[in-house]
N, C-alpha and C positions, 0 to 999 in steps of 0.2 A: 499283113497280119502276122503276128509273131507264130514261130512256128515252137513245137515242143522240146525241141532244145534249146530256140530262144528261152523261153520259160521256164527253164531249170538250169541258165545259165545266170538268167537275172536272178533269180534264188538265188544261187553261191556269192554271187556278187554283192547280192542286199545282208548274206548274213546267214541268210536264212538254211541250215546248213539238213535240218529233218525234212522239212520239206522237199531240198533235193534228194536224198537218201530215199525218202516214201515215194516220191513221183517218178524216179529211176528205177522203183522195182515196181512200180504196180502193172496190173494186166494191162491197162490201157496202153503204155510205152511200150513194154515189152512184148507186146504182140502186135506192136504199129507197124507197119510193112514202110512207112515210108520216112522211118526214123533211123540212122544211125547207131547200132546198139553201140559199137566203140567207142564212141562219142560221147553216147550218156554213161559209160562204165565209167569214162576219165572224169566226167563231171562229178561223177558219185565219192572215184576214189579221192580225188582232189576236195572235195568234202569232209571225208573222213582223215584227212591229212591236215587239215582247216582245224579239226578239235585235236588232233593228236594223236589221235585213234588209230595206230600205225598199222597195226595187226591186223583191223578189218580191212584197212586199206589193199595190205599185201597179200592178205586173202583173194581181193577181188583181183588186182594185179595177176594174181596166178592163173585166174581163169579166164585170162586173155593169151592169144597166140606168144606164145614164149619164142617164136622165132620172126619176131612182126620187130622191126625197129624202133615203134611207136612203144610198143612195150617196154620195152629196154631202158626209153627214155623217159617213161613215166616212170619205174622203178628207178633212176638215177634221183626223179624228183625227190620220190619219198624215200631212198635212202639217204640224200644229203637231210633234210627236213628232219628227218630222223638223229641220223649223226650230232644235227647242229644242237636238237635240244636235249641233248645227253653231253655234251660236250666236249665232245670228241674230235674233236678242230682239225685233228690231223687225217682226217677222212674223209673230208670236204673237198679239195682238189681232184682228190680221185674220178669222184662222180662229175665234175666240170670235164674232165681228162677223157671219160669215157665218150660224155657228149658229143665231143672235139672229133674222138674218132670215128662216131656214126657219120657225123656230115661230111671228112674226107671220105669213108668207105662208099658210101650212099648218095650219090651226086642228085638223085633224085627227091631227098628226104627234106628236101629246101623247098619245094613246093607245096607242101602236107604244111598249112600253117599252125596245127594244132601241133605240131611236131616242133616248130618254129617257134612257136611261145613258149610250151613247156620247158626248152632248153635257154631260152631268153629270162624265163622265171626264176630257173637258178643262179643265172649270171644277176638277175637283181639281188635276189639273194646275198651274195656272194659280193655285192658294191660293184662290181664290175660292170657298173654300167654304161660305159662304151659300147662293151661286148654285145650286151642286153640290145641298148639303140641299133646295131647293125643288124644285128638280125629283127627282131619287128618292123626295121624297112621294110623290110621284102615284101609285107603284107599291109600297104597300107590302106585298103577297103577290108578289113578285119577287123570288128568290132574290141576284141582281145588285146591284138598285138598296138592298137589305138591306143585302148586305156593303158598297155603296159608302158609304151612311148610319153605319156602324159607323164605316168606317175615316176619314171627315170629321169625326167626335165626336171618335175618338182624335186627329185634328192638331191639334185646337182645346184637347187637354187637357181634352176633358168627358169622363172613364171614366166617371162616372157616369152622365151619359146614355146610351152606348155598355152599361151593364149594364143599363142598365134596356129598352133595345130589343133587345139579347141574350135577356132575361129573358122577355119577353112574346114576344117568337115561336121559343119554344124548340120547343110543340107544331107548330106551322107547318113549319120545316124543321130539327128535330133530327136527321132522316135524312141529311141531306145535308151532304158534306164541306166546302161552300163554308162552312154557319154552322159546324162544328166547328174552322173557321180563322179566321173570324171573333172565333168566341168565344175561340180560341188565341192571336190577337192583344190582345185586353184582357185575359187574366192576364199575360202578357208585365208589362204597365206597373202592376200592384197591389202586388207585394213579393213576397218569396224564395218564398214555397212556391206562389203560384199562378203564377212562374215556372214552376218544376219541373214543374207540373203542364202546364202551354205545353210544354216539355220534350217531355212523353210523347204527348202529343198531337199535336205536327210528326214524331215519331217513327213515330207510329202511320199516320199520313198517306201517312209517305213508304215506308211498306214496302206501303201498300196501292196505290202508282201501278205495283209490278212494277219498279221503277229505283230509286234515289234520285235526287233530283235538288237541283240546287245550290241553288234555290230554298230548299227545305224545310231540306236541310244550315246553311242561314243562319239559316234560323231557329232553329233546336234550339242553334245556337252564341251567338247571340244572350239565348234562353233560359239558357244557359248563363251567360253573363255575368249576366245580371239577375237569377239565383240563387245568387251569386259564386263561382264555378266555374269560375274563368278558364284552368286550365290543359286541361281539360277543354274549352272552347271555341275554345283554340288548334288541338286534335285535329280537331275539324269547320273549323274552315275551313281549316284544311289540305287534310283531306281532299275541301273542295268545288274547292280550288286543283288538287289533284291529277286533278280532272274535267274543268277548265276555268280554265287560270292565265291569262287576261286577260277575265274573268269583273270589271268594276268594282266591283260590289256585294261579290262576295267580298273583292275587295283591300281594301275601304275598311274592311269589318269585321276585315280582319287586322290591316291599321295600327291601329285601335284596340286590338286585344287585343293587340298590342306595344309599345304603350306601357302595358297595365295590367299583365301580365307582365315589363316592364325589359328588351326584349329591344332589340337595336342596332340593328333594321331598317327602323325608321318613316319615316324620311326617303327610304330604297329604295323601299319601300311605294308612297310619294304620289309619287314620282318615276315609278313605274310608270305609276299612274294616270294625273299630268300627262300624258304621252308618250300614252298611248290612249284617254282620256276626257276631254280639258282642260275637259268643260262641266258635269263631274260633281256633283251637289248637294252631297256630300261636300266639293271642292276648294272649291264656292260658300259653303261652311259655315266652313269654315277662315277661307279670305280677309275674311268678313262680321265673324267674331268676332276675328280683327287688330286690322279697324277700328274695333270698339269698344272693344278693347283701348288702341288709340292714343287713341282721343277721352278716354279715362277717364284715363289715366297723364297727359296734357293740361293735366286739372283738377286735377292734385295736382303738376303740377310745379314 
């Protein structure tokens, strides 16, 4: 039976970002004797780190033991997180730097896998995912440091390693929504029907958080596209637009799906974005492949 931090863990996980916030503060958790309150403060802040919301985040940050190492490295999260969407590039190794020297200081803080993710999370962050992989070894009956191991196989382009650790801890946590997203995200990148089948599955997800949320909406649209379905995926992010129109992640997957559908709005689209996201990976992606556009058009001119 899932316990109350399972359940506000699969919240952040689906998306679902109020719902963790309200279920982390109400009487019921917070007077649960057999709950971890540290545990649900990091769920909550890492919530509010999820919308950007830095300030509430560091609010609650503060009112955890300031002399706990777990703290430290949650505030490293939301100080990089912070840094990166302000664009502040040159203050991004710092908080990787600081990480570095809890785990020599602290030989102990390798066992705390919640400690073990969160510094794993920024090395995702950060593409360093070597870094990221070494450390979510350590925990591999961790429902977390699982799906963080999935989703650094799938940025490196190994689906087949990413199936093949799907595969063997199917019995371990096939209960649990986090691996059914997991495993939802590598039919995503195999071909049309195990698309479809990703599809059904963010579908299934999102009726079972009680909301939709734009999260899951993203995906199923994306699903969408990767089962060529593109009008069909214009319908969802619409409709994730319609929840939340300066939503980045949304915008970026509209402007793609208007320019697969020929529609006139792409350049409106990224202009949005510019205007309320100017550090967005999306805009970073754009700009990157310019440049290799010019460097190539160079050599043949």
């Amino acid at each position: 039976m899932a316990t109350i931090l399972d359940q506000i863990r699969d919240s952040l996980y689906m998306g679902a970002y109020q719902s963790v916030i309200n279920r982390a503060t109400s009487p019921e958790v917070s007077r649960s004797k057999t709950t971890n309150q540290v545990e649900v403060k990091i769920l909550m802040i890492r919530a509010y780190l999820t919308q950007k919301k830095f300030n509430s985040a560091l609010n609650e940050i503060n009112s955890l033991d300031q002399n706990d190492d777990l703290t430290r490295i949650i505030k490293n999260l939301a100080g990089y997180l912070q840094a990166k969407e302000n664009g502040k590039t040159e203050l991004l190794n710092g908080f990787l730097e600081d990480n570095t020297s809890i785990l020599n200081e602290n030989q102990n803080i390798i066992a705390n896998q919640i400690a073990v993710m969160l510094i794993a999370l920024v090395h995702l962050h950060q593409e360093s995912y070597e870094e990221a992989m070494k450390l979510v070894a350590l925990h591999p009956t961790d429902i977390e440091c699982f799906a963080l191991m999935v989703q650094a196989y799938l940025m490196v382009n190994r689906t087949d390693m990413a199936e093949q650790l799907i595969k063997m801890n199917k019995k371990t946590f096939e209960d649990s929504s986090i691996y059914q997203l997991a495993e939802s995200w590598l039919n995503l990148g195999i071909d049309k029907s195990t698309a479809e089948k990703a599809f059904y599955s963010f579908e299934e997800l999102n009726m079972s958080t009680g909301t939709q949320t734009n999260k899951l909406l993203n995906s199923q649209g994306v699903a969408k596209i990767h089962s060529g379905q593109f009008p069909e995926a214009e319908e969802l992010f619409n409709e994730a637009l319609d929840k939340d129109n300066s939503n980045a992640d949304t915008l970026a997957n509209s402007a793609i799906s208007s320019l697969i559908n020929g529609k006139g709005n792409y350049a409106r689209i990224v202009g949005q974005i510019e205007d309320q996201n100017p550090n967005h990976s999306f805009l970073t992606d754009i700009k990157q492949k310019g440049l290799e556009f010019d460097e190539i058009s160079k050599r043949y001119a």
